[in-house]
N, C-alpha and C positions, 0 to 999 in steps of 0.2 A: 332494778335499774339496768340497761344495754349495756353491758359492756363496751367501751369505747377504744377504737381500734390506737393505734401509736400516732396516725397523723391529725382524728380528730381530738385524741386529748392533747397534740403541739397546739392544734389550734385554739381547744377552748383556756390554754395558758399565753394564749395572746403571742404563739411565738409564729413567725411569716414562714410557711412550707414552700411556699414558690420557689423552684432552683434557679438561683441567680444566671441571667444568661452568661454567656461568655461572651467577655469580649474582644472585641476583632479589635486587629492592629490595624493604622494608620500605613501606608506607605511608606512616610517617612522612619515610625519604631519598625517596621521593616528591614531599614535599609540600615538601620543604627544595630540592630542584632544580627546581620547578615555583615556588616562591618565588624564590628566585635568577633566572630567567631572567625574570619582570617587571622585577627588577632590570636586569639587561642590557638589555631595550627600553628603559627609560628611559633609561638611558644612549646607546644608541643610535639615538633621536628628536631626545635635548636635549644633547648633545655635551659633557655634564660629570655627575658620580658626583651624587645625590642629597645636598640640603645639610637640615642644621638650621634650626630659626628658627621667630618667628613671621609673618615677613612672607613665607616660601617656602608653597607650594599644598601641602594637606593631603595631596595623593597623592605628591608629594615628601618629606614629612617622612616617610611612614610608610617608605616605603621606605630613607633613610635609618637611622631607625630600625632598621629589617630587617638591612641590610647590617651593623651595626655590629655585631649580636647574631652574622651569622653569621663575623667574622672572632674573635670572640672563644669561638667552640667550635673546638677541635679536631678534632673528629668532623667536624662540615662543613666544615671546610675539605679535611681531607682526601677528602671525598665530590664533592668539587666543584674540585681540583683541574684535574682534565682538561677540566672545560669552560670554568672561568675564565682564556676565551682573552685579555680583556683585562686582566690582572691587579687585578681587581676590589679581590680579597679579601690584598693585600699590603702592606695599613695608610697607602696612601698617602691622601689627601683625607680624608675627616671624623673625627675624633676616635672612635677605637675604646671602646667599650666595657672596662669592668675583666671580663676572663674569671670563671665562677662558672659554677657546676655545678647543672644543669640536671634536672629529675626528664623524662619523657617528658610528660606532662601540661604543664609550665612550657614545653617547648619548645615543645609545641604553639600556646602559647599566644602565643608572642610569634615564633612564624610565621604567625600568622593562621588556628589551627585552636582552637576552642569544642567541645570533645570533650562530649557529654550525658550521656556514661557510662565508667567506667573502662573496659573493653573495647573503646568508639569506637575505639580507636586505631586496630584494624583496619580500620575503615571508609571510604570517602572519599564522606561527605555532601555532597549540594550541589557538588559538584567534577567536572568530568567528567576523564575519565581523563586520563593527558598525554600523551600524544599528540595525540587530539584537541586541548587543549587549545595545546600549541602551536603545531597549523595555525592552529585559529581564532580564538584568542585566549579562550577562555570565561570564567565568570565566574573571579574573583580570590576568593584568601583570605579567608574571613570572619574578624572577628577582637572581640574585648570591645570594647562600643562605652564610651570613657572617659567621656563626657561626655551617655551617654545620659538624662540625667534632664533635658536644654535640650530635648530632644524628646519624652519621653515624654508632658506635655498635650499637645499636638498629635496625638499619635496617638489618648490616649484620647478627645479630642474629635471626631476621626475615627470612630474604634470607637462613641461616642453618636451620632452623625448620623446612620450606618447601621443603628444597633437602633430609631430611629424613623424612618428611611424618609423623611430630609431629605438622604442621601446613596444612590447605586445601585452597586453592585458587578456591572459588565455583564463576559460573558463576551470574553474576548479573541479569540478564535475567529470570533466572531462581527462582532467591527470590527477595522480595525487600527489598529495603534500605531506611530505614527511617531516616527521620533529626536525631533521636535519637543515630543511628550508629554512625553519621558524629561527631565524640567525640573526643578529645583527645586519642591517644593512640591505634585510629584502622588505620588499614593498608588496602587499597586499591590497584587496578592494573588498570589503566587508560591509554588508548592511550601508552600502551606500556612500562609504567614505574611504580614504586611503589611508591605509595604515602601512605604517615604520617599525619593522623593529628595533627598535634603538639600541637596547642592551639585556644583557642575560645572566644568572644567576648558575652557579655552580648548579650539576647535575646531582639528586639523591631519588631515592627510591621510595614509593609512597606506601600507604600499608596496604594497596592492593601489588604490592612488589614490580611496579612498571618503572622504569628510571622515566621521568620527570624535570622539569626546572622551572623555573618562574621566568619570564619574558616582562620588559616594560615596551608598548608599542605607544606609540605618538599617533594620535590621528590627526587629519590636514584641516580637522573645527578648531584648534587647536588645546584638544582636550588629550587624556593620556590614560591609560589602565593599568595595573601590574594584574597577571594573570598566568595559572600555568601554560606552559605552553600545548600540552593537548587538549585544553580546554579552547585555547585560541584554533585549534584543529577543528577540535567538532563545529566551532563556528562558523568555520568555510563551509564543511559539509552539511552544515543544515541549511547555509543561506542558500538560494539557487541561483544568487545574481555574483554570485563572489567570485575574483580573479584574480591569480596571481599576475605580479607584473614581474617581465623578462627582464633579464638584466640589459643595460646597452649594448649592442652588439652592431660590427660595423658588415655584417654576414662572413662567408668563406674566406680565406685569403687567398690570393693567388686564382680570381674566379671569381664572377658576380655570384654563381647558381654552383653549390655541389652536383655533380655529376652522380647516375646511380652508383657507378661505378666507385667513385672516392671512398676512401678509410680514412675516419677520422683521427685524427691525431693529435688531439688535443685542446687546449685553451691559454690564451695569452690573457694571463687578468692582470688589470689595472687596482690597486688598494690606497687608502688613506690609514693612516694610523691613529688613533684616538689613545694614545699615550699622553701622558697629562706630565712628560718631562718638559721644560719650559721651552726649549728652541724646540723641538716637535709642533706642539700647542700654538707658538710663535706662526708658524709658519707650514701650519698643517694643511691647507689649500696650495701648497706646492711639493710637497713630500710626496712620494707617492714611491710605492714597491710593484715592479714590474717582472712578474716572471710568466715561467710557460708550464701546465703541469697537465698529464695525462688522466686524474681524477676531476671529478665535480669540483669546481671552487667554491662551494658550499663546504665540502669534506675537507678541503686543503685547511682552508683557514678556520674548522671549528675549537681550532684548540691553539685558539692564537695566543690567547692571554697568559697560555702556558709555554707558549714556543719563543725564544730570544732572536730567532730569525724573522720575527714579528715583532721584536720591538720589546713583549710579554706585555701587549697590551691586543682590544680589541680592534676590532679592522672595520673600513667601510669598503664594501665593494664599488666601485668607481664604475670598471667597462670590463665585460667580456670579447674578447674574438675568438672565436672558432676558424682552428685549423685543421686543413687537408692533406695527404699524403706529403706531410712533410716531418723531417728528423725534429723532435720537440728540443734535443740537448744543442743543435747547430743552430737551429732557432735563437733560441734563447742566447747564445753567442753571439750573435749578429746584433741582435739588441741592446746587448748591454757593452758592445764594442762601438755600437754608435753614441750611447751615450755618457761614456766611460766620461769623459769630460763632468760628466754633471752627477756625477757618483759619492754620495754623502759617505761621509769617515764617521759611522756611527757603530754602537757596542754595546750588548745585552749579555747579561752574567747568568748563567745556565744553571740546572738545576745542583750541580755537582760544584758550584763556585766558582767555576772556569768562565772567563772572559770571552763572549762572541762576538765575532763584528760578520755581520750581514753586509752582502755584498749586492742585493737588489734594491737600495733606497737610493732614489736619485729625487734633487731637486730640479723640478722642471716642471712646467704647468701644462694641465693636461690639452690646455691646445695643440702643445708641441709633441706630445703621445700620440693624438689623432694624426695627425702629420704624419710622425712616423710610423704608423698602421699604413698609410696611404702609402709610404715610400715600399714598405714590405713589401705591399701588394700590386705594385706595379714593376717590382725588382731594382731599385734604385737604389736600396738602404746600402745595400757596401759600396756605395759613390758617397756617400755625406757621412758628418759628422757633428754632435751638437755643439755650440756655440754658446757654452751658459753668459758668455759680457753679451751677446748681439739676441738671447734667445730666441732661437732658431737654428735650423739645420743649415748646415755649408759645404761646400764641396771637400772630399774628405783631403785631399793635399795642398788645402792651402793655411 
């Protein structure tokens, strides 16, 4: 009798030799283990499961969030079995969610996918594959922005600045974009939409040793991401259509057109404060800090939420003006001598316990800023003076 080789005697004991195929994910178990593994980097940067709260960082809570939705499916737990090498998803640390069953559309939604169309599902929008994705980090889940109506003025006062050509949408391509851009308070054009960076995460360093931080930006669909922030970089540069938007600017002062001749001398920037002390909050669409500085006001205010002359909170950049051969320190004198009247009695405690009071927050709406930009630039500011009962400017000796 033949000797019979290893696969024809599986077979003649009736056992099936076919290699089972493998099988391919869905889009959706896609986007569910591409969600989970942001999970696990947080966890293994910050050495504990994402918490609840309102005092933890917003890219903590959401994830949180996330994780709770995904121990409370059976479906992803089971999909995510084999790579929840730190036993993630085993109900230990944050209070699970009550299990509830999920339409595909609902799942999507509270793993950070805004499907445009029943059929989206198949698609992976704005995502780059995952692979990619897990070498380089790319961008994160978009997801319902909850509280998009705190930003949508802002953006459409954005969207009016550049339909009259008081703001520029320059191509990215064409200059670059530094991590230092990617700030609170500036405005992008990515893949067809306008994006906010609304707020930022402490700076750490990744294990390719680069410093880093996570950005959350708002887009005008009113959908939202968290995402590192040079992941939101290569974005720009791979989109071709992508532009940064300028901040408001009323041009030179003292001069429609700089001259070849001019040296520049600086920037008069307009801030809002996004401190969550109650009368700030109260009255945050009239606060506003007005000084004059010789660096980028990108660079000025990156370290707001550490600075008491800030308030120790972050800032929205309001308006830039660009100044010409003028002293920045008598500058800045002039303006805060017109508006001395309207000059808020406020105090931020330093890192050393010492009591600050900041001497550039004035209450005064920024109609009345633009105004006095106009008076600067026409030479009239040391003639007036503001008027916070009549709001407005008056002749200064009366």
């Amino acid at each position: 009798m033949a000797e019979l080789s290893d696969l024809e005697l599986l077979a003649e004991l009736g056992v099936e030799t076919t290699a089972e195929p493998k099988r391919a994910l869905t889009p959706l178990q896609e986007r569910i283990i591409a969600g989970f593994e942001d999970i696990q980097r947080f966890v293994a940067e910050h050495g504990h499961l994402p918490r609840h709260g309102d005092d933890r960082d917003i890219f903590e809570r959401l994830y949180a969030v996330r994780l709770d939705r995904l121990r409370s499916l059976p479906e992803a737990r089971e999909l995510l079995a084999g790579l929840d090498r730190d036993a993630l998803l085993d109900g230990n640390g944050p209070t699970a969610v009550a299990p509830q069953e999920l339409g595909d559309d609902a799942l999507l939604a509270e793993l950070g996918i805004a499907p445009d169309a029943p059929d989206d599902i198949t698609q992976l929008r704005h995502v780059a594959p995952r692979a990619e994705k897990r070498a380089a980090e790319e961008i994160a889940n978009r997801e319902k922005c909850e509280d998009f109506e705190t930003f949508k003025p802002q953006i459409e006062r954005v969207q009016a600045d550049l339909a009259k050509g008081a703001r520029e949408a320059k191509a990215v391509d064409q200059t670059e974009v530094t991590l230092e851009e990617i700030h609170p308070g500036n405005f992008f054009i990515v893949a067809g939409q306008m994006a906010l960076i609304a707020d930022t995460s402490d700076a750490f360093v990744t294990e390719y040793e680069r410093k880093d931080r996570r950005v959350r930006v708002i887009y005008d669909n009113g959908t939202e991401a968290t995402m590192l922030a040079r992941s939101f970089q290569k974005a720009l540069y791979r989109d071709e259509t992508a532009r940064r938007i300028t901040a408001l600017s009323a041009g030179p002062l003292f001069g429609d057109v700089a001259e070849p001749d001019d040296l520049a001398s600086g920037t008069i920037y307009v801030l809002r404060s996004k401190s969550a002390h109650p009368y700030v909050a109260e009255h945050r669409e009239l606060i506003h800090k007005i000084g004059v500085t010789g660096q980028s006001v990108a660079h000025r205010v990156a370290n707001a939420r550490n600075d008491p002359t800030f308030l120790l909170a972050d800032v929205e950049v309001v308006a830039e003006y660009q100044l010409f051969n003028i002293n920045r320190s008598k500058m800045e004198g002039l303006i805060h001598k017109a508006l001395a009247a309207a000059r808020l009695d406020l105090a931020a405690g330093d890192r050393f316990g010492r009591t600050v009071q900041p001497r550039e927050w004035f209450l005064i709406p920024f109609q009345a800023i633009d105004d006095l930009i106009s008076k600067i630039s026409d030479g009239s500011v040391t003639q007036v003076r503001y008027d916070p009962m009549e709001a407005r400017f008056v002749p200064a000796g009366t």
